[in-house]
C-alpha positions as CSV (number, residue, x, y, z in Angstrom):
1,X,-21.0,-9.6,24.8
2,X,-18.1,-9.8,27.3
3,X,-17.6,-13.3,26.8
4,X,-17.5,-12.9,22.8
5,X,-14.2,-10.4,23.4
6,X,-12.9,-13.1,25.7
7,X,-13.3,-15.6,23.0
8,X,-11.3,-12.8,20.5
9,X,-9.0,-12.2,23.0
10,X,-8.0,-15.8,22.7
11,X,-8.3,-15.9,18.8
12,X,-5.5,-13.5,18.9
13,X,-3.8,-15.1,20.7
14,X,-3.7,-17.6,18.8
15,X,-2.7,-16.2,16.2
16,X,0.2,-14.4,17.7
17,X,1.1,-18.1,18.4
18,X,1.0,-19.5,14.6
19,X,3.2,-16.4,13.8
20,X,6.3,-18.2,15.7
21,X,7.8,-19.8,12.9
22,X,7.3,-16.6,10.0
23,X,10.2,-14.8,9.2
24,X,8.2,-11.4,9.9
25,X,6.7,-13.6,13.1
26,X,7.7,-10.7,15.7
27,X,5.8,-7.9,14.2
28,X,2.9,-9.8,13.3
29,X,2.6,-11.0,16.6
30,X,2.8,-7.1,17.9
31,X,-0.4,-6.3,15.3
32,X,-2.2,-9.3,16.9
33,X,-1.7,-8.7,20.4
34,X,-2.9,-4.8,20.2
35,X,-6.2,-6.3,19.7
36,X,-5.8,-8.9,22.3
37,X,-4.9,-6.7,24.6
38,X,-8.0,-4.3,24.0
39,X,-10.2,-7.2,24.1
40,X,-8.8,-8.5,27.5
41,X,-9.5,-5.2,28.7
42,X,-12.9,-5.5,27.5
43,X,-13.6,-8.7,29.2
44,X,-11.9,-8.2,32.0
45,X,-12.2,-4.1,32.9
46,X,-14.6,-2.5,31.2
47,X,-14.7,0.9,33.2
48,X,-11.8,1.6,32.0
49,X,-12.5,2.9,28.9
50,X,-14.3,5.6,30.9
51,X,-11.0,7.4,30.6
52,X,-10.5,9.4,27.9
53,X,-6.7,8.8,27.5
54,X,-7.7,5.1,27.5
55,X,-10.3,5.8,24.5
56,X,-8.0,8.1,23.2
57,X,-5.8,4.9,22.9
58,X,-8.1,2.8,21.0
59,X,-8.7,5.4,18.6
60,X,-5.1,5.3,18.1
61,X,-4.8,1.9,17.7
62,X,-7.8,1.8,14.8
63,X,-5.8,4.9,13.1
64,X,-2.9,2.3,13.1
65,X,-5.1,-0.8,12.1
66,X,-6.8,1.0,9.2
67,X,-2.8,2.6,8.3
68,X,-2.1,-1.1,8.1
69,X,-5.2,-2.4,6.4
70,X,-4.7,0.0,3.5
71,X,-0.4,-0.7,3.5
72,X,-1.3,-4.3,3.6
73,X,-4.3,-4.4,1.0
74,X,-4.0,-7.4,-1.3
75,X,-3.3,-6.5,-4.6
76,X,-4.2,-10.3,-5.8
77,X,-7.7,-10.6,-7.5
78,X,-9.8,-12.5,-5.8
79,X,-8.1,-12.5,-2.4
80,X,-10.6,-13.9,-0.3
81,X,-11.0,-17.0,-2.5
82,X,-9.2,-20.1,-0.6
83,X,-7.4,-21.0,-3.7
84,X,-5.7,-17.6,-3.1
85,X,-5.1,-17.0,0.3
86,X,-4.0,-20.3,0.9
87,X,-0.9,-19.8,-1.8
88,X,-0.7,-16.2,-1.2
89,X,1.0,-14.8,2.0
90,X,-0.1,-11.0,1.2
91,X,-3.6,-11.7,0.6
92,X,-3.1,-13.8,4.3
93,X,-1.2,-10.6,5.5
94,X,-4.0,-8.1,4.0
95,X,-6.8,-10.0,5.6
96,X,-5.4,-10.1,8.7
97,X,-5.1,-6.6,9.0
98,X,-8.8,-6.5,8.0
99,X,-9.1,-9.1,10.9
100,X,-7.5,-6.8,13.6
101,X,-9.4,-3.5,12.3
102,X,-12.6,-5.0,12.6
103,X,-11.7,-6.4,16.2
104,X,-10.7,-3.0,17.3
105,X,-13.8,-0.9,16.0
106,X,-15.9,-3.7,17.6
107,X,-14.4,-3.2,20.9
108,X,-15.0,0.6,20.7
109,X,-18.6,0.7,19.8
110,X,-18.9,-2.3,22.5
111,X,-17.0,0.2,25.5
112,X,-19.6,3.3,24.1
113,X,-22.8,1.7,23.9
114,X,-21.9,0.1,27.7
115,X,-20.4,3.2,28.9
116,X,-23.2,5.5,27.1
117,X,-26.0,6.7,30.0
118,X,-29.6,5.5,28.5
């Protein structure tokens, strides 16, 4: 499961770098790299999140992440249709806010169920 965050990390990545050329680039490549970051981490230093500050952290960032999914919902029926998303750049905006939620809840229930005793 390590190596699938390394793999996200990298999707994020990417996708901080297709943000270069937006007008709103710079903050999209902020929400992006949150979850980069957290997923390095993941990969790379999973003890870590035995700190509580560091949880505390990633709860945090969710709290932001679901702020943004809900600021950034797309109001366009049918958003996840390719014929909209493709024309629409708040349906692409919405979903990638969905995107970057999803990555962070992932990471937490991947950091308790490692860090969990059995």
């Amino acid at each position: 499961m390590r190596y699938v965050f390394f793999v996200l990390s990298c999707v994020m990545l990417l996708f901080m770098a297709v943000q270069f050329n937006d007008p709103d680039g710079f903050i999209w490549m902020c929400f992006y790299g949150v979850p980069a970051m957290w997923c390095a981490l993941a990969f790379y230093k999973l003890n870590v999140f035995s700190y509580l500050w560091v949880r505390v952290a990633l709860i945090g960032s969710i709290a932001a992440s679901m702020v943004g999914v809900v600021y950034f919902w797309p109001l366009t029926p049918q958003f996840w249709s390719k014929q909209v998303w493709i024309n629409e750049e708040t349906a692409r905006e919405g979903m990638g806010m969905m995107i970057v939620a999803i990555v962070l809840i992932s990471v937490l229930l991947f950091a308790n169920r490692r860090l969990t005793p059995n």
